[in-house]
Each structure stands twice: as structure tokens, then as C-alpha cells.
N, C-alpha and C positions, 0 to 999 in steps of 0.2 A: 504494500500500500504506500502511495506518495500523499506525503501531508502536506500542503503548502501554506504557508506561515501568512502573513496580515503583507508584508511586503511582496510576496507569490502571487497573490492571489487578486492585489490590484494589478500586477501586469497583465497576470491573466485576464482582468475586465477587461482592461484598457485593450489587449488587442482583440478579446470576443467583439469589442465596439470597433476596429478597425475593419477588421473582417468581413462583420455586417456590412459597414459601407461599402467594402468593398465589392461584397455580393451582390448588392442591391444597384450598385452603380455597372455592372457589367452584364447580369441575368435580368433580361429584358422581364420575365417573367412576373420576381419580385415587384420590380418597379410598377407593371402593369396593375399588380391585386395589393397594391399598397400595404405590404409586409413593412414592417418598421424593423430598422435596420440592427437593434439589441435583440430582435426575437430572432432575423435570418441567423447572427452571430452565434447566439448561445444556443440553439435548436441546433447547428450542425454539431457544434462542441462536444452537447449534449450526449449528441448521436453518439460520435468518436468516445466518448467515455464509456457508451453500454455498450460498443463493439468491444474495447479493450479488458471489459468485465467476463470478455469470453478467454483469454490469455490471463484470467485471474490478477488482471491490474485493472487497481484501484485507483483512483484519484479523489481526493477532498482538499473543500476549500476552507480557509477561513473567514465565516462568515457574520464574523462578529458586525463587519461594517456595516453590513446590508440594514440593520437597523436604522442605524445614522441619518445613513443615505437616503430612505423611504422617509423619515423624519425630515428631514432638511429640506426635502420634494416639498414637502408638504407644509411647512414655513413657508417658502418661497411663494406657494400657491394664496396663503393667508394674506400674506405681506402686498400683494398684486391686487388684492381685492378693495376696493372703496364703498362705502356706503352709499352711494350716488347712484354705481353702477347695480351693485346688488337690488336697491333697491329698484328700476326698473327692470331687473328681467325677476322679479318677485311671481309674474305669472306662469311664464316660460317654466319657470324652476320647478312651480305648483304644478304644473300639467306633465311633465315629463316626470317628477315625482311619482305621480299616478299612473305613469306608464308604468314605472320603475315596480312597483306594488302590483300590478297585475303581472306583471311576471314573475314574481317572487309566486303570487299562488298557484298561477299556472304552473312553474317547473315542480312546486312539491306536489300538486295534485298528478302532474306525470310520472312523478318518481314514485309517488304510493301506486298508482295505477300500475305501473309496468310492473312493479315489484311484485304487486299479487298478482296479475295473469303471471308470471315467472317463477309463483312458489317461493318467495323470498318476502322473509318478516318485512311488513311496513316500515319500519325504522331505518330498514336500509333506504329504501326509495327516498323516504325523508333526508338522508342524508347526502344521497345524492341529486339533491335537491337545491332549495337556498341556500343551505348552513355551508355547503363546501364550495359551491359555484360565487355566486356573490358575497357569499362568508369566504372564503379565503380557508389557507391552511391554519392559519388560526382562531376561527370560528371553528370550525372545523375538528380542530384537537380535542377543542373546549366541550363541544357537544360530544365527541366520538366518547370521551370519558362520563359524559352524565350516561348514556346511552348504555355504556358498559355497567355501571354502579348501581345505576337504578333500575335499567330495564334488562338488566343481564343479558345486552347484545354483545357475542360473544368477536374480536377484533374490528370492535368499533371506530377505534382511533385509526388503526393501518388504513381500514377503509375509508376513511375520513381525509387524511392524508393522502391518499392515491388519488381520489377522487377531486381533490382538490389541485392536484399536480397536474391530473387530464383537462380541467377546466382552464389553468392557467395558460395550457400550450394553445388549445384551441383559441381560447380568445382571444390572443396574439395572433391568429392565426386568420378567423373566419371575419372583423372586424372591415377589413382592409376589402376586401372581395366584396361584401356586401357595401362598402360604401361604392365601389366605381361600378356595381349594377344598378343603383337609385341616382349617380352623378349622370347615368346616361338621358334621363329621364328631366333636367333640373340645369336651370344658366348656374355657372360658374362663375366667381368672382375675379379669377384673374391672379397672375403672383404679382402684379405691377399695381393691383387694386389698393388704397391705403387710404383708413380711417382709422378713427381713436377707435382702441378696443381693450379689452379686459380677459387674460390678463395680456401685455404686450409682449411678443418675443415667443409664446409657448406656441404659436399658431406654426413660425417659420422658423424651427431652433437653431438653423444652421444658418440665418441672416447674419452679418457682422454690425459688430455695436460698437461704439469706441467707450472703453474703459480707462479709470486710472487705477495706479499702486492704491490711494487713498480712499476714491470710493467704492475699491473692492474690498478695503479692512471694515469702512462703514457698513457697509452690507450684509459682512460677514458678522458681525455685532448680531446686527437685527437678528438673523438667523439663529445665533448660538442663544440670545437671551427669549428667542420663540423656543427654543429646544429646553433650552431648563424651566421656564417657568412652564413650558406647558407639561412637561415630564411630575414638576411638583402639583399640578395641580392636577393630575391625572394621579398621582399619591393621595393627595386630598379626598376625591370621590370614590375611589375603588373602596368598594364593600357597601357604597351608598346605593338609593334610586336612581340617583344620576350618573353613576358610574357610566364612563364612554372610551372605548380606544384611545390611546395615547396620540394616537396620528391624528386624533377630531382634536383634543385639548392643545396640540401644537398648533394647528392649523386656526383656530379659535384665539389663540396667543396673539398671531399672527395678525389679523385682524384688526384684532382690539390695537397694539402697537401703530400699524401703519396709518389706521384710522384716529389716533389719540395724538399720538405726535401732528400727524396734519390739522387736529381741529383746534389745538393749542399754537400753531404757528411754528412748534419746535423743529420739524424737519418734514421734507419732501422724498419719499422711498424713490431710490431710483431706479423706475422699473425695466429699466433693458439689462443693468446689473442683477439685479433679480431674477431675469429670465436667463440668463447665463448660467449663473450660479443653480439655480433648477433645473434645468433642461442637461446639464452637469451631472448631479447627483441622479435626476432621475435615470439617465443613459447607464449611471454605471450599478446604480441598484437593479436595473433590469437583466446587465449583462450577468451580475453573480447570482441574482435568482435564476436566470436560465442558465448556464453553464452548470448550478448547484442541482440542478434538476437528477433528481433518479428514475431516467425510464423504463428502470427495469421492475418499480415500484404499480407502472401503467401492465407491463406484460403480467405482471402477479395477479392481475383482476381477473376476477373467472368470469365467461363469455356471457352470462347475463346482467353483470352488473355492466360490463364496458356495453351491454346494448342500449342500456340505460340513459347513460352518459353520451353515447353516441345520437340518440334520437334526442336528449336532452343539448344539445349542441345544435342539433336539424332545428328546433323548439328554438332556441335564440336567434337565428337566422333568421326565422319567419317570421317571427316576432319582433325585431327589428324592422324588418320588410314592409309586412302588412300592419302595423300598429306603431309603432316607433314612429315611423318616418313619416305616419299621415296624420297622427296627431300632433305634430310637432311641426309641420305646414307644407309638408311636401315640396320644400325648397332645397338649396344648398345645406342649411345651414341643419338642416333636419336630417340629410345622407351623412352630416360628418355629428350627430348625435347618436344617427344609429349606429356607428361606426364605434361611437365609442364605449354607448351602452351594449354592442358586444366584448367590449372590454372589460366592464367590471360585469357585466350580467355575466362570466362565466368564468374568471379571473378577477382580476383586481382592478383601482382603480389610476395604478399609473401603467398598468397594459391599457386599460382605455385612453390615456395620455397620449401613449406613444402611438396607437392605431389614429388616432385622429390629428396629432403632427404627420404619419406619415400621410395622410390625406392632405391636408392644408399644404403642407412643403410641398404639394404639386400642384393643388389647385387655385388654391388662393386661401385667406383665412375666414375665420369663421368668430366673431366676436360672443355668439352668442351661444355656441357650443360652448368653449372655452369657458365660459363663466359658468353654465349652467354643471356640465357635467362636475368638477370638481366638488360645486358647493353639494349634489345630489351624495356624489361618491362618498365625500367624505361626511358631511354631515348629517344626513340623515339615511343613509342605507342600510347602516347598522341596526338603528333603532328601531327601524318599520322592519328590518328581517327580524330580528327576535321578537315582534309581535307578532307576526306570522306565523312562525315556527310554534311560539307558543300556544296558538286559535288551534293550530291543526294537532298540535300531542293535546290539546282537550277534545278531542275526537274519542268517544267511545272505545274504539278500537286499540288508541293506545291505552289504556289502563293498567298503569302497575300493577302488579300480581303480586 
């Protein structure tokens, strides 16, 4: 087995991120189905590690960073936000919200459905449902363990874990394809197109900004005092009612800051540094979650659950297609929502990030994607999934025994 240490294992992002580029910049294909260039990277990587699993080499990374990095995305993303803009796309937010919520019922209602035509305890279905697809690998653990304690489902976490590992690749995956079938349909903006938008810089991440030594230490302040006070105030709540993700209480930090300092006159966020510094961190937390990938975690599945997961994947597609995209106005700005809501609808919420830069970096931007998905992803996805979750285990059928 090769260990790669904290200094290893950033070269290794860094060149899963070149690679990607460079994939994407020479296979006409990528570029066609707007693959984002951290999923082409780390998906082959991937690959090459569960082939060399058959020569009994190992590779691991150290993946302490990845935390940071998805932390810091998500600073950036606060710190970009103004109460100006929030506040009009407050309806936008509210409708695709409710989009976001009828797919939460629809995937668990598919996943308990297929699970009993398939002979397989409800619970599973359930889990391969919300809790692992828009819950992430860490809703995911969380539940796989109640499920184990309480309802005696017996390798509920592994399942939980795989299941969540399949939903990240795909979402990365099916995002990008279904945005350029609804761009055929819909005027495009154009890459020369330029209006104020929210946030700036995430739309096009590979635009040049001009930075200095000073306001990139400035920046990095905000960032690091978004990272600890929202960390303590994520100490604060846990074990309360309002207990929430550490990534919602950073991103909330965030906010509060950019929007306190501007309304006091103390300071103007400088938002093209911000999107540097994000579009940064998010590149290389994507490339060490995909490279950290265990595919051989996906072959462990036995062929009913991956059918599961595989019609539940067909399910977000469609549902993107025919709902997503026509409540949300059947414009541009609506192909690169659904684009992105198959990024957290089946993965997380900076794969939806990176599926709708890679959309934007070809078409033009999208102001109101941009604002909308972040604040959905982060803020309220979580919440409305464990209401969900919990409507459907008051279901007769689940009943503790």
C-alpha cells in the first residue's frame, strides 16, 4: 500500500486538475456534454487506482484537506452574497426550492418502490434515496448507523457509503449532458455577454482578474474568520433544534460578514478575489474527492441495489428535464439550474458548482442560477431532507420492532 502524506496528495490534486483540463481541452466529446474538468481528472484517476487494486496496489490519500477546502468553497460563496441580490431572487429561490422537495419525495418513494418489487427491506430503498443522493456521504453514515441501531439493518453504513459514492460520480456526470439537451431548445447568452451578477467570477472561473499581494491576504482574513466562527458556532448548536452542517454555519458567517462590514461602511468584499480564491479551493476539493473515490466500493453492490441507483439516476435526468427546467422558465438560465440540480440532486452541492461552470464557461453566465443554487444547496437542502426522511420512517411500515 502507498500512503501519500498532506504534501503527496496536493500534487496529486493539482495534477488530477491539470489532466482534466487537459482532457477536456483535446476530447471533443467532454467538451460537447459539459463534463467539468475535476470530474474528467479524478474519474480516470479513479479508474487507474481500481485497475491497480487488481496487482494488489493500493493507493491512499491524505484527506484531511478536503474538509478545509469544501469549507472555504463555501465562505467564498457567503462572502459573494449581498442582501440586495438575495433579496430579489427570494422567489426564484422559493420555486426551485419546491422543485428541490418534490424530488426528495419522488427518489424515496422510488427507492421504497423498487426495493419491494426487488425483495429488499424498505430501509434500503430509503437509503438509497434522499439520505445518500442529496445527503451526501455524510448524511448518509449518519442514517446508515441509526438504521443499523435501531432498525437492525444489517451493513447499513457500507450501503450508505457506496450508494453515496455512485451518486457523486453520476452527478458529475449526467449534469453537463442534460444541460446542452435543454441549451438546444433556449437563446444563449453569449461569453462576451456582461452584466452585474451574483456571485461574480463563479459563472466563468477561468476569466483573468487582476489581483494584488494585499488584497489576496485581505480576502484570505474574511475567509479564515468565516471558517472559525462558523466552525464555533456550529459547536454552539450541535445537540440543539437548530443544529445544521458546519458548511451552512460557514456559509451563514459569510454573509453576515460581507453584508455587516458593507452596511457599517467598514469594507467592500472584493468579489473577483473571492471568486478566485473559491473557484480554487472548490477545483481542488473536487479533485481529492474524486481521485479518493473507491470504485470498487460501487462493484461491491449487488445487482438490485445498483438497479436502484441506476433508475434513481434515469429519475434525476427526467426530472431535471421535464420539471426543473419548466418551472424554472424554460430559458437559459433554467438549462444551467437543471444542470446543476443534477449536481446536488445526486451528489453534492459543489458537483453542482462545477456542472454549471462547466456550462457557463461555454455559454455565457447565468446570474441567477448562481445565486439560487448555492443558497438552495446549502441552506436549506439539508433541512427539508430530514423532514422528508423523517414523514416517510412514520410510514407504518417502518415500525420499530
Amino acid at each position: 500500500m502507498l500512503q501519500l502524506d498532506f504534501y503527496g496528495t496536493l500534487v496529486a490534486a493539482s495534477l488530477v486538475l491539470l489532466l482534466g483540463r487537459g482532457l477536456v481541452a483535446r476530447i471533443g466529446f467532454l467538451r460537447a456534454y459539459n463534463i467539468p474538468e475535476p470530474v474528467a481528472g479524478g474519474l480516470v484517476v479513479a479508474v487507474i487506482l481500481l485497475a491497480l487494486r487488481a496487482f494488489e496496489i493500493e493507493v491512499r490519500f491524505e484527506t484531511s484537506l478536503q474538509t478545509p477546502l469544501m469549507l472555504a468553497f463555501f465562505a467564498t460563496i457567503g462572502l459573494s452574497a449581498d442582501f440586495a441580490s438575495l433579496k430579489k431572487g427570494g422567489r426564484t429561490v422559493g420555486i426551485f426550492l419546491l422543485a428541490v422537495i418534490g424530488l426528495l419525495v419522488v427518489q424515496n418513494a422510488m427507492g421504497i418502490g423498487l426495493a419491494t418489487v426487488l425483495g429488499l427491506d424498505p430501509l434500503m430503498g430509503l437509503l438509497t434515496g434522499s439520505i445518500t443522493l442529496p445527503g451526501g456521504h455524510g448524511t448518509g453514515a449518519a442514517w446508515g448507523a441509526t438504521f443499523s441501531e435501531k432498525y437492525g439493518l444489517a451493513s447499513a453504513s457500507e450501503l450508505a457509503l457506496a450508494s453515496a459514492t455512485f451518486g457523486l460520480v453520476l452527478g458529475g456526470l449526467i449534469g453537463g449532458p442534460v444541460a446542452r439537451l435543454l441549451i438546444k431548445r433556449v437563446q444563449t447568452p453569449g461569453l462576451e455577454h456582461e452584466k452585474p451578477r451574483l456571485p461574480k467570477g463563479f459563472e466563468q472561473p477561468n476569466k483573468e482578474r487582476s489581483i494584488t499581494p494585499f488584497s489576496f491576504i485581505e480576502t484570505l482574513a474574511l475567509i479564515s474568520v468565516s471558517l472559525l466562527a462558523g466552525t464555533l458556532l456550529n459547536d454552539l448548536l450541535r445537540g440543539t433544534a437548530f443544529e445544521l452542517p458546519t458548511f451552512v454555519c460557514v456559509l451563514f458567517v459569510g454573509v453576515l460578514l460581507r453584508n455587516g462590514l458593507s452596511a457599517f461602511g467598514l469594507y467592500q468584499v472584493f468579489e473577483r478575489e473571492v471568486s478566485v480564491l473559491g473557484n480554487v479551493s472548490l477545483s481542488l476539493f473536487l479533485a481529492i474527492a474524486l481521485m479518493s473515490l473507491k470504485l470498487w466500493d460501487l462493484a461491491a453492490l449487488a445487482l438490485p441495489i445498483f438497479t436502484i441507483l441506476a433508475v434513481q439516476a434515469l429519475v434525476m435526468a427526467l426530472f431535471a428535464i421535464f420539471v426543473t427546467f419548466r418551472v424554472m422558465g424554460s430559458n437559459y438560465d433554467a438549462a444551467v439550474l437543471a444542470a446543476g440540480h443534477c449536481g446536488f440532486g445526486l451528489g453534492a452541492t459543489p458537483t453542482a458548482i462545477a456542472n454549471m461552470q462547466a456550462v457557463t464557461q461555454r455559454y455565457g453566465p447565468s446570474q441567477t442560477a448562481f445565486l439560487v443554487v448555492p443558497m438552495v444547496g446549502a441552506f436549506f437542502i439539508d433541512i427539508v431532507n430530514v423532514i422528508v426522511i423523517k414523514l416517510y420512517l412514520a410510514l407504518p411500515f417502518f415500525a420499530v420492532v
